[in-house]
C-alpha positions as CSV (number, residue, x, y, z in Angstrom):
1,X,75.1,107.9,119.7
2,X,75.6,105.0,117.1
3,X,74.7,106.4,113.5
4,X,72.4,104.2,111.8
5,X,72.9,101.9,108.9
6,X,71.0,103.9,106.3
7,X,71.9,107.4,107.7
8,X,75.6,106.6,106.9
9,X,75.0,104.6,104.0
10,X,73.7,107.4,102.8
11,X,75.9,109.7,103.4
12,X,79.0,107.6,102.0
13,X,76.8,107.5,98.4
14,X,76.4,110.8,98.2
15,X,80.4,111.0,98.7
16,X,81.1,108.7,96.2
17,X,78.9,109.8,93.9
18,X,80.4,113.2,94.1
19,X,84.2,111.4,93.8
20,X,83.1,109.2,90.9
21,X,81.8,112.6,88.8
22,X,85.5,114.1,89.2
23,X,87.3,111.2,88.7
24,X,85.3,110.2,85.9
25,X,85.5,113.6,83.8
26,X,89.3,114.1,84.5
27,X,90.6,110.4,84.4
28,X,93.7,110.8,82.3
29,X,93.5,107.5,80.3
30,X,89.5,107.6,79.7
31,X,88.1,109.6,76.9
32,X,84.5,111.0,78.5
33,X,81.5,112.2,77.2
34,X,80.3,115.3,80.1
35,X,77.0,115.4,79.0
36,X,76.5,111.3,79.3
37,X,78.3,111.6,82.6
38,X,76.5,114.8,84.1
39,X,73.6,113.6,83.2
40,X,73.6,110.0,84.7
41,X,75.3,111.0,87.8
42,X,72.3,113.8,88.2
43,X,69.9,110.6,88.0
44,X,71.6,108.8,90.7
45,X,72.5,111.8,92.6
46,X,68.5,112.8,92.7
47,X,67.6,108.9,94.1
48,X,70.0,108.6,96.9
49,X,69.5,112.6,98.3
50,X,65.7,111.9,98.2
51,X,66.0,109.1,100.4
52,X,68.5,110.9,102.4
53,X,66.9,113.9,103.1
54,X,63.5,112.4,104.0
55,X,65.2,109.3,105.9
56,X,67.0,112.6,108.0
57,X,63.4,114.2,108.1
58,X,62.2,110.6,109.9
59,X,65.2,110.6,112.1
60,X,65.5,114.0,113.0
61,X,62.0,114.5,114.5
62,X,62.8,113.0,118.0
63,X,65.4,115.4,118.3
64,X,63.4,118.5,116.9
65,X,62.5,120.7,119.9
66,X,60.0,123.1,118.2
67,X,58.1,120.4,116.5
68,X,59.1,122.0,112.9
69,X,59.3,118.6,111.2
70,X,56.3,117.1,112.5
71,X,55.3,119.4,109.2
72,X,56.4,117.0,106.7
73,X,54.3,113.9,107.9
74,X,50.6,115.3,107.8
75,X,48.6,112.3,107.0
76,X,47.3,112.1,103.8
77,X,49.2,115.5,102.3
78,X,50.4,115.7,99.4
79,X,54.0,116.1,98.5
80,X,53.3,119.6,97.5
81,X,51.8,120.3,100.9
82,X,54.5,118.9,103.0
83,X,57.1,120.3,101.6
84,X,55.3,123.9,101.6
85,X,54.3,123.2,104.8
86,X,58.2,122.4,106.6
87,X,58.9,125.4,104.5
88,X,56.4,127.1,106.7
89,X,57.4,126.0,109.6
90,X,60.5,127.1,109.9
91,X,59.6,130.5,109.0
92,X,56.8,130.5,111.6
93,X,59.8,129.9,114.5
94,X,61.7,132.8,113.2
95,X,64.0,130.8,111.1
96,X,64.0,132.0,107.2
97,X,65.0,129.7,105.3
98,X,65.4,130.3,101.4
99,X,62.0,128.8,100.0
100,X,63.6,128.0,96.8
101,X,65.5,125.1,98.3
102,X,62.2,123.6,99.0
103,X,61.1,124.9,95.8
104,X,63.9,123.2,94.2
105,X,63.6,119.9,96.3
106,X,60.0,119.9,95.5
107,X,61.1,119.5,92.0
108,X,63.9,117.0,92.2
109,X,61.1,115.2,94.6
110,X,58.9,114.6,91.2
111,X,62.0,114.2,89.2
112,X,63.3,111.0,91.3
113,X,60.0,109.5,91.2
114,X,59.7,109.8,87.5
115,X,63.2,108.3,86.9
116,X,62.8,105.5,89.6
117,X,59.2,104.6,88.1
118,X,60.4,104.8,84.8
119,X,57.7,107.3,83.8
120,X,56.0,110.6,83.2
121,X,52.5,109.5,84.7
122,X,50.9,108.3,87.0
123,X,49.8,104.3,87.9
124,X,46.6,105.7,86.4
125,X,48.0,106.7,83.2
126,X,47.2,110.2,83.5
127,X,50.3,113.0,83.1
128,X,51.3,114.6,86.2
129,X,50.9,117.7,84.5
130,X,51.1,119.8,87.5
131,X,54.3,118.0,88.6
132,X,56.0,118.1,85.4
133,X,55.3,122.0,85.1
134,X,56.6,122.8,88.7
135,X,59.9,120.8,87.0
136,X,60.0,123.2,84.2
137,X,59.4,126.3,86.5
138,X,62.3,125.5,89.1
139,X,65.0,124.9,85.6
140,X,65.1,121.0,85.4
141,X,64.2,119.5,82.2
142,X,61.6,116.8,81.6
143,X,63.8,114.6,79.3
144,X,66.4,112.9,81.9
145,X,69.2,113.0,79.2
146,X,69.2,116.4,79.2
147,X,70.1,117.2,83.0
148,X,73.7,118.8,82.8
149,X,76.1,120.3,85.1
150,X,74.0,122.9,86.4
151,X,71.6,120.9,87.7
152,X,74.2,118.7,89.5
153,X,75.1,122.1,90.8
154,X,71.3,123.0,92.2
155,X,71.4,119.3,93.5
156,X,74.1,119.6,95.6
157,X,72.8,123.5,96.7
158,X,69.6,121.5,97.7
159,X,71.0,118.7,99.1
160,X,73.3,120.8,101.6
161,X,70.8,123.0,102.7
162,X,68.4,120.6,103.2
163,X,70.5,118.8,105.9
164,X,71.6,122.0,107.2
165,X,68.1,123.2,107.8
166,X,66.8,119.7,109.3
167,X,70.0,119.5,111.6
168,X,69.2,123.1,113.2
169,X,66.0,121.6,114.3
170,X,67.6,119.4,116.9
171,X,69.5,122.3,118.8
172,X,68.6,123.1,121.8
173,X,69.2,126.8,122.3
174,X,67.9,127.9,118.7
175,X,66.3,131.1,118.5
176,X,64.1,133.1,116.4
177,X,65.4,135.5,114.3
178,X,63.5,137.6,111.8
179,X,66.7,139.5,111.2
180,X,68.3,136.4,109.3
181,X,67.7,136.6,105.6
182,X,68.2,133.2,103.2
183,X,69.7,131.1,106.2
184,X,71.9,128.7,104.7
185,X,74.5,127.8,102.4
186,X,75.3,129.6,98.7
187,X,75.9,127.4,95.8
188,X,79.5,126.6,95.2
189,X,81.6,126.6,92.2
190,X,82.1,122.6,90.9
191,X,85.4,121.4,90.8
192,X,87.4,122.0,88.0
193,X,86.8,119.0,85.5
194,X,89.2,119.9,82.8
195,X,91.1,116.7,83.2
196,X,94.0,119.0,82.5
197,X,97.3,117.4,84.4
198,X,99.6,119.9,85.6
199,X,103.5,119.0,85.5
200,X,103.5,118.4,89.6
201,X,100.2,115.5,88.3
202,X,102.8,113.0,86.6
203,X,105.0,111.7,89.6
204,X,101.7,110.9,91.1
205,X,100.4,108.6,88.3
206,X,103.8,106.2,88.5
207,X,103.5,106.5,92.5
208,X,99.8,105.2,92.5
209,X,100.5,102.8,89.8
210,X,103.6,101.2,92.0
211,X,101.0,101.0,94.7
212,X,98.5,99.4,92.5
213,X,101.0,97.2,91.5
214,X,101.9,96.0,94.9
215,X,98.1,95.5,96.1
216,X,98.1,93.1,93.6
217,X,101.6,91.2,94.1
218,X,100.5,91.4,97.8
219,X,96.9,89.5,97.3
220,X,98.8,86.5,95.5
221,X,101.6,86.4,98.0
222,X,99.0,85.8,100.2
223,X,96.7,83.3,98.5
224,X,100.4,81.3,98.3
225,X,101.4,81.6,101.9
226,X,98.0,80.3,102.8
227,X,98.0,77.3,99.8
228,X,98.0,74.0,101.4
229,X,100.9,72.9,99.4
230,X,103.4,75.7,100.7
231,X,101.2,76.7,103.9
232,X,103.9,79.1,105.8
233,X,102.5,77.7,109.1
234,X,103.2,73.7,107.9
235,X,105.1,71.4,110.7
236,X,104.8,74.1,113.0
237,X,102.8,73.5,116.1
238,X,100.9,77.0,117.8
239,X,103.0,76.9,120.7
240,X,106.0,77.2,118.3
241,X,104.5,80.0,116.2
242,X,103.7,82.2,119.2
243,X,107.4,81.8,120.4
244,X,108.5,83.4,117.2
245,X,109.5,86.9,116.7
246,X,106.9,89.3,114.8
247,X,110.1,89.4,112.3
248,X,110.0,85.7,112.2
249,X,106.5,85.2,111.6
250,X,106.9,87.6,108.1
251,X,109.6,85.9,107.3
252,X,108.7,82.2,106.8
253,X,104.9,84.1,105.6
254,X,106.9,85.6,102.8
255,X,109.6,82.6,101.8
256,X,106.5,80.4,101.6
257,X,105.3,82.7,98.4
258,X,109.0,82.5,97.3
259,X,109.1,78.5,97.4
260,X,105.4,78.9,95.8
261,X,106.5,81.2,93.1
262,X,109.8,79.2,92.3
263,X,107.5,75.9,92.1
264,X,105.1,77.6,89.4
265,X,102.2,78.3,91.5
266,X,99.8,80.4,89.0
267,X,99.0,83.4,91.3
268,X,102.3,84.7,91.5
269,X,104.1,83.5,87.9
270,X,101.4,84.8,85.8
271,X,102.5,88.6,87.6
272,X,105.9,88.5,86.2
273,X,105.2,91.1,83.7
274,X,104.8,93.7,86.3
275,X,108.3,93.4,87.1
276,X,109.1,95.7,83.8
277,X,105.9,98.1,84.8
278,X,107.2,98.7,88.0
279,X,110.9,99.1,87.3
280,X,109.4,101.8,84.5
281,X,107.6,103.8,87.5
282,X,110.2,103.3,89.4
283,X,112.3,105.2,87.2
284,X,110.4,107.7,86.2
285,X,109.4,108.8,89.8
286,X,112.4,109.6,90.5
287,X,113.6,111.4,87.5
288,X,110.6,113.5,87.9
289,X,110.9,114.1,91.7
290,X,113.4,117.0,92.3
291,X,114.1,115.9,96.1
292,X,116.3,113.1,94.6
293,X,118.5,115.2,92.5
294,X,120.1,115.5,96.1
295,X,119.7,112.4,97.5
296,X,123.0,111.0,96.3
297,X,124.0,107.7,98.1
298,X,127.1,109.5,100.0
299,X,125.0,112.6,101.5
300,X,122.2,110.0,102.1
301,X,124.2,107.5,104.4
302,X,126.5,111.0,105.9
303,X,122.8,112.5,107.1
304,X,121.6,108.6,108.3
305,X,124.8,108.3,110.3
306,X,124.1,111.8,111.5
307,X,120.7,111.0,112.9
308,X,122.2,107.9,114.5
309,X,124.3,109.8,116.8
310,X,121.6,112.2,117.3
311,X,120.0,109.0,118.4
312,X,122.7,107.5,120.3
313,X,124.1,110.2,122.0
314,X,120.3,111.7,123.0
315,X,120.8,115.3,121.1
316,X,117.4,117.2,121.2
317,X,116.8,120.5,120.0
318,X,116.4,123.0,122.2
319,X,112.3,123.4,123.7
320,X,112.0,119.9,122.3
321,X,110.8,120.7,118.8
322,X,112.3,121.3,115.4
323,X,109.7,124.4,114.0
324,X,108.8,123.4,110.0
325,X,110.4,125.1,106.8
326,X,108.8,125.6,103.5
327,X,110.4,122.8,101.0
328,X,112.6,125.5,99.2
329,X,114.5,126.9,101.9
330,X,118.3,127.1,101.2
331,X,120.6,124.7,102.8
332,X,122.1,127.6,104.5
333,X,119.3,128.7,106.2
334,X,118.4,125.3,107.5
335,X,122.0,125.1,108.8
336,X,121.8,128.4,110.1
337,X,118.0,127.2,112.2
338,X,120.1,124.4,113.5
339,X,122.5,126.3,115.1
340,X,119.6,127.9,117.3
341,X,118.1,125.0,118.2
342,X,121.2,122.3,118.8
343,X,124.6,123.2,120.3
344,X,128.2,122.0,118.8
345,X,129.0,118.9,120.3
346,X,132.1,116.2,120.4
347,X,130.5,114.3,118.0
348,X,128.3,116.2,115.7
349,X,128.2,120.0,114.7
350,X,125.0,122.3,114.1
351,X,126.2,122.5,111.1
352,X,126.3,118.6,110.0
353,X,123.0,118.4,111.9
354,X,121.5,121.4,109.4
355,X,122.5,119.5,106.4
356,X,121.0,116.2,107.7
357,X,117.6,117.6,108.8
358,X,117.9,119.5,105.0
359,X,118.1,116.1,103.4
360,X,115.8,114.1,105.9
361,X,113.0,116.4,104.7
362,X,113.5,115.8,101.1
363,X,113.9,112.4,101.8
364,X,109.9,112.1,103.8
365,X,108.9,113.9,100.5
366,X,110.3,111.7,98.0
367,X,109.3,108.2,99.5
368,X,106.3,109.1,101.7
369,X,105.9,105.9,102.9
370,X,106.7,102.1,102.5
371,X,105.4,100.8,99.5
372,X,108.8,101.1,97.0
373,X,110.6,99.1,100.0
374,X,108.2,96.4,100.0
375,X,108.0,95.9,96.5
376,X,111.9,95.9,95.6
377,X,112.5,94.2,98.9
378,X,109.9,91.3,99.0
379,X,107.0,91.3,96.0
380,X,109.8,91.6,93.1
381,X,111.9,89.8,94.2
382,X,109.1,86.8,94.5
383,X,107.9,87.2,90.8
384,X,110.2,87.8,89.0
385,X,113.6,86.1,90.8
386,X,116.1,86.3,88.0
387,X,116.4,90.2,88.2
388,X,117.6,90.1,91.9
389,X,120.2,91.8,91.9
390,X,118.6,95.0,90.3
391,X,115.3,94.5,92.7
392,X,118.5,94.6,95.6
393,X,120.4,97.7,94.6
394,X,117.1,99.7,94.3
395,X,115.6,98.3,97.5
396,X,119.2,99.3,99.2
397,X,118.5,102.9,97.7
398,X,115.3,103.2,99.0
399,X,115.7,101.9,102.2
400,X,118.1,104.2,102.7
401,X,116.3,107.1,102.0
402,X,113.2,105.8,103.3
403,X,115.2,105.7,106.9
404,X,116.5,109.0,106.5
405,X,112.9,110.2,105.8
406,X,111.9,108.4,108.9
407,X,114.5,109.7,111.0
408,X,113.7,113.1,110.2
409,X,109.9,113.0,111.0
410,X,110.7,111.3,114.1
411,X,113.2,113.9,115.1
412,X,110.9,116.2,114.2
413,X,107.8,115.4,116.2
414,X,109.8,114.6,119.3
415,X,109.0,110.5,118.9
416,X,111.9,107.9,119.9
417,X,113.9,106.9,116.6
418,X,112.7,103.8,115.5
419,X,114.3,101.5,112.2
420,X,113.3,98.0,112.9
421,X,110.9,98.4,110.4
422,X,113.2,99.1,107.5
423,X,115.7,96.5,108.7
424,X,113.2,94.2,108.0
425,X,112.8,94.9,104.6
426,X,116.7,95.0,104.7
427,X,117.3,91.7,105.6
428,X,114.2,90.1,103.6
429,X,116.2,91.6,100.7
430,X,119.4,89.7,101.5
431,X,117.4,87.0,102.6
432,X,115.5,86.4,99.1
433,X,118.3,87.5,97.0
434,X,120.8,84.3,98.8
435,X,117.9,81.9,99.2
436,X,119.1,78.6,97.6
437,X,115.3,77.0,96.5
């Protein structure tokens, strides 16, 4: 069945919500205050799970077999006595649910209609005294500033548990059990929001800022290709664009940037300072990545020739897979592995093999996938032209490895070897380095 707009909406907010607290209180570059944060993500937090829960309650009731929910929507009840009577209701079809999640969700009711109204009282003017002391009792204070981590943590307990206990309704073989004490989930610890970056946390930062980088190079390569004034699809009829190559296509799509770029188009010449960012990530990556202490150009190209012949000449491992290894396993043992599962051959031995599948697996960890090739390959080169030549010799580097990489995981889950993809970015390298604009 299709999931509704506002049940998933939902659901997506309350994700985010939940992303955006962590990456807000440990974002490396951004100084945070928690209690500002906790407490303005608790506000939000309390608006969408209201209108979650009860938009769940509404949905749910079709599906509810024992008619538990039907609890909730008693005409003209107030919120005290729907909530106390679902609470009842489950308890009254052998289900025991903890009553302090309705207790609590009682609470953060009153507490989301005070922050979305903007007040303590009522359109009356009268103090919903009642209310706020139930807000006191359940542990939430009546001053919005001053809701803090632990009550972030009850709102997610409460927000959990309420889904939980709604989604039970709609099985169809539930059954009573007074044996079953506080059904549902236990409050979890909160993430760790130090913000404290562990020496593994630094590669990471360059590799998301190179990718950052090339979402951006890759938005104005676009908006150049298209550009009327170097559109990559001028004097071409459609007939003659669907009898090119996929390769083709890409081609002429990138050189039009190129042309666009080397004519001053805006888009692209006002990026050229990302040229020294990225080469500065580049480098850094790597030196912080142990795989590529042995990824040396020689033993790179020895292992791709290796998994060439493995290709050409159909060598498979024995039962068709290649088991996995943890990432510190000696070179000895891997050769050793390989001598179980291949046999000596003409053209390769089990021991050449071992070193290969050794270096392919270092090789899928250091360049996990294809956004170093496309930037040294095609993006650099485009915005910053008179660096070519370096932009070349580290696109060469990488697509070597990023081959090797490839030729391992392929090997490895028993797929066909496959390097069109990286010849591509190969040629385009050439190709942009020799164009004569």
């Amino acid at each position: 069945m299709k999931i509704d707009e506002f049940t998933d909406t939902y659901s997506d907010d309350i994700i985010y919500l939940r992303e955006a607290r962590s990456s807000l209180l440990t974002h490396p570059l951004r100084a945070e205050i928690p209690e500002l944060c906790n407490a303005s993500l608790c506000r939000l937090y309390s608006i969408v799970m209201i209108g979650s829960i009860e938009g769940m309650l509404e949905r749910w009731r079709a599906r509810d077999k024992s008619k538990i929910l039907d609890a909730y929507f008693a005409p003209k009840a107030s919120n005290t006595d729907r909530v106390k009577k679902l609470n009842e209701a489950f308890v009254s079809e052998g289900i025991n649910v903890n009553s302090d999640v309705f207790d609590d969700y009682l609470a953060i009711k009153y507490l989301r209609n005070a922050i979305v109204h903007a007040s303590w009282h009522t359109s009356s003017g009268q103090t919903k005294q009642d209310q706020i002391d139930w807000i006191v009792a359940r542990g939430f204070p009546t001053d919005t500033r001053n809701l803090k981590e632990e009550h972030w943590q009850k709102l997610e307990w409460v927000n959990e548990n309420m889904m939980l206990y709604i989604g039970v309704t709609g099985l169809s073989d539930i059954q009573p059990n007074p044996n079953l004490y506080d059904f549902g989930i236990e409050k979890r610890d909160l993430p760790d929001t130090s913000g404290i970056l562990e020496q593994t946390d630094f590669p990471r930062l360059y590799w998301g800022n190179l990718e950052r980088i090339s979402t951006v190079i890759e938005k104005s390569i676009h908006a150049a290709a298209i550009h009327p004034e170097f559109s990559w699809t001028e004097g071409l009829t459609n007939e003659e664009l669907q009898a090119l190559s996929r390769d083709a296509l890409k081609y002429k799509f990138y050189q039009a940037a190129h042309i666009a770029a080397h004519n001053g188009f805006k888009p692209l010449t006002d990026l050229a300072g990302y040229a020294d960012n990225a080469a500065r990530c580049w480098k850094e990556y790597v030196r912080l990545i142990p795989e590529f202490k042995d990824l040396a150009s020689e033993k790179v190209n020895e292992a791709l020739a290796t998994f060439r012949a493995i290709h050409e000449y159909g060598i498979r491992p024995k039962d068709g897979f290649i088991p996995s290894w943890a990432p510190n396993t000696p070179l000895k043992i891997i050769q050793e592995l390989s001598g179980l599962l291949f046999k000596n051959t003409e053209f390769l031995t089990t021991e050449r093999i071992g070193e290969a599948l050794y270096l392919g697996a270092k090789s899928k960890r250091a360049i996990g996938n294809i956004v170093p090739l496309s930037l040294f390959s095609i993006q650099l080169p485009i915005i910053s032209p008179l660096r070519t030549s370096e932009w070349s010799d580290v696109s060469s580097c990488v697509a070597d490895i990023f081959e090797l990489g490839s030729a391992w995981y392929d090997l490895q889950g028993g797929y066909e070897f496959k390097n069109e993809n990286v010849q591509f970015y190969r040629k385009m390298s050439i190709n942009l380095g020799l164009s004569d604009l």
